[in-house]
C-alpha positions in Angstrom: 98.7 153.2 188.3 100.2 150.5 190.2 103.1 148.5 189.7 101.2 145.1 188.8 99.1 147.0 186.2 102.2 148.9 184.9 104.0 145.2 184.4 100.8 143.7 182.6 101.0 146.9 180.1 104.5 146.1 179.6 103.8 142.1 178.8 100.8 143.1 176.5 103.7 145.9 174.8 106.4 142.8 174.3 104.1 140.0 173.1 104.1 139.2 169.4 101.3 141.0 167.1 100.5 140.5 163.4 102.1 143.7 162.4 105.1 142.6 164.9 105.7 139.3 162.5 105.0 141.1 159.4 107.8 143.5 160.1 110.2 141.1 161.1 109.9 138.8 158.2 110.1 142.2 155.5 113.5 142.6 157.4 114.8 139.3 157.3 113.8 139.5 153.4 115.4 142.9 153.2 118.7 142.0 154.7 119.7 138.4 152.6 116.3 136.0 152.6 116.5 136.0 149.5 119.7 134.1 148.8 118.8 131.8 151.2 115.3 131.3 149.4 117.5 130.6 146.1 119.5 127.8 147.3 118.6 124.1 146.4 119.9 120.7 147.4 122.2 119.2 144.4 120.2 117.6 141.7 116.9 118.8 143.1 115.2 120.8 139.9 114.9 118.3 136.7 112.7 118.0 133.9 109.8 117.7 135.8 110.2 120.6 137.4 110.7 122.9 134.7 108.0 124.5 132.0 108.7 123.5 128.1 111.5 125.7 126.5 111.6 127.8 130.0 115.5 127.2 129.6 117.3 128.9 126.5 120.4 129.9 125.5 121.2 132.9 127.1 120.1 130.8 130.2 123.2 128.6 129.7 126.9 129.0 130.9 129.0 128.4 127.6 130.3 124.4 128.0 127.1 124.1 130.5 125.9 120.7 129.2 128.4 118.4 127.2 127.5 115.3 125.4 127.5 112.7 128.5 124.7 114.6 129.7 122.3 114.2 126.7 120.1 111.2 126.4 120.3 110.0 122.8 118.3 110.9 120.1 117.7 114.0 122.2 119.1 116.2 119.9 117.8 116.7 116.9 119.8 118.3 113.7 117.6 121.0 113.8 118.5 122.1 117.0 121.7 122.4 115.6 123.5 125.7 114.5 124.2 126.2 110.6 127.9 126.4 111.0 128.3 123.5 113.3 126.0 121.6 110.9 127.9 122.1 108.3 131.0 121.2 110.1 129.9 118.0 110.7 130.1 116.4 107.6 133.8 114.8 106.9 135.8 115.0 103.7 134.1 113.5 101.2 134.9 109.2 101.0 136.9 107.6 98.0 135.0 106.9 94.8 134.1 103.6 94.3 134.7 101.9 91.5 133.4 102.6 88.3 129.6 100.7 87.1 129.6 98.6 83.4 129.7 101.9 80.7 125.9 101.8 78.8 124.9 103.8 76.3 120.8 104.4 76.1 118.5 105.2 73.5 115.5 107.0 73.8 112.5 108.8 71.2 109.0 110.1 71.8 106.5 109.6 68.9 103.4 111.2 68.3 100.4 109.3 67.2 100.8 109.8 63.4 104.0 108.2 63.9 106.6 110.9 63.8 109.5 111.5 66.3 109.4 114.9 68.4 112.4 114.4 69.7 115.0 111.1 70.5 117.7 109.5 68.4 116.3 107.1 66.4 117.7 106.6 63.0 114.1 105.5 61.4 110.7 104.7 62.5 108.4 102.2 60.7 104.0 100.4 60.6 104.6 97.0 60.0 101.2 96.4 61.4 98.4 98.4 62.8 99.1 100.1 66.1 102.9 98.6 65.9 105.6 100.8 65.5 109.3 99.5 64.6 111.7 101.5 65.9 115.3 101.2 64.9 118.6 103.3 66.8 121.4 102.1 64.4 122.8 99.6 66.4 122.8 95.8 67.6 120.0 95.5 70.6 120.7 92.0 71.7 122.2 93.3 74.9 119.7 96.1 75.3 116.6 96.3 77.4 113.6 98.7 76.8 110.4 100.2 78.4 107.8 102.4 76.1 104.9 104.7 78.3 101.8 105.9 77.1 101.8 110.1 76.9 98.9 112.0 77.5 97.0 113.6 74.4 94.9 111.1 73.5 92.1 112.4 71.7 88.6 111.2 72.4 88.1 109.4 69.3 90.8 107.2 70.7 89.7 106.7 73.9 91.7 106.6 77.4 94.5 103.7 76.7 94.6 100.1 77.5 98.2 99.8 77.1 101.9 99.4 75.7 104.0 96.4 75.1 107.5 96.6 74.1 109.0 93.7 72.3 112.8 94.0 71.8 113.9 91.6 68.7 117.6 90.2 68.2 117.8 92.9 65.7 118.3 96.8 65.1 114.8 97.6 66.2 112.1 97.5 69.1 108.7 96.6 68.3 106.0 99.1 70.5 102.4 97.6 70.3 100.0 100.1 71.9 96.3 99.1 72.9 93.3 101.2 73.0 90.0 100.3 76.3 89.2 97.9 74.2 92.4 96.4 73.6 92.3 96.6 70.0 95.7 97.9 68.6 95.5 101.5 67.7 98.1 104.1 67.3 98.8 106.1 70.4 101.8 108.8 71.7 105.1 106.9 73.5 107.8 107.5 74.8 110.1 104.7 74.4 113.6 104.1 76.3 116.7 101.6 75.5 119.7 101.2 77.9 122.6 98.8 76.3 126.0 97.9 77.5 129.0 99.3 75.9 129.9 97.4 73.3 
């Protein structure tokens, strides 16, 4: 062999190959790529980077994100733990002041005109389909509202109505009102709410 092809084999030996580049890039891997691969500009990964709930808790350094960081409304109180939920609520305010005293009245009565429970003191027909209802007491300063209860039977029909009348009297007139709006005697519940006197 002479020297000149004994120099090319030598050039052909030192020239780069695939395997050549291959090995040298598993070394440089080997020996501390990796840190280098992991190392970002400042500020570089955000939200659009990142998959939905790819960052969790365990992800996070304790004190890693404080409130000037969070966008409002952000956080909801879900995402909240129970204890710190509960410690946000303060001691409770002062009372305001106390509303006018009332005392209220109420009865239910059937159909046949007989009260199933309430505390009126007596319950009268003056007309058809009227009922007068009297509590014991002066309703001048009283208002009422009556409401139909279910249980009609169907000789009765599905009901029209109720109308509450309150007199300056002991009593409350309670008209009820078949389809047809003829007066015919139906179940109510009837309610009176007075000031103290």
């Amino acid at each position: 062999m002479t020297e000149t092809e004994s120099d090319m084999r030598r050039t052909m030996r030192d020239r780069l190959s695939y395997a050549n580049v291959m090995a040298t890039i598993a070394v440089f891997l080997a020996l501390g790529g990796t840190s280098y691969a992991l190392t970002l500009p400042r500020n570089s990964v955000g939200p659009a980077q990142l998959r939905p709930d790819s960052v969790g808790r365990s992800e996070l350094q304790r004190n890693a994100v404080r409130s000037p960081a969070l966008r409002d409304r952000s956080v909801k109180l879900r995402d909240i733990a129970r204890g710190a939920r509960n410690s946000l609520r303060g001691q409770p305010g002062p009372r305001g002041p106390a509303g006018p005293a009332a005392v209220s009245f109420f009865v239910s009565i059937n159909s046949s005109g007989v009260a199933i429970r309430g505390n009126a003191s007596s319950i009268g027909s003056p007309e058809p389909g009227a009922r007068h209802v009297r509590f014991g007491r002066q309703l001048s300063d009283c208002v009422a509202t009556a409401t139909l209860v279910g249980g009609v039977s169907p000789e009765e029909g599905p009901a029209a109505g109720v109308r509450v009348e309150l007199g300056d009297g002991e009593g409350v007139l309670v008209r009820t009102f078949d389809a047809q709006t003829n007066p015919t005697y139906l179940p109510f519940n009837l309610i009176v709410v007075c000031e103290q006197p």
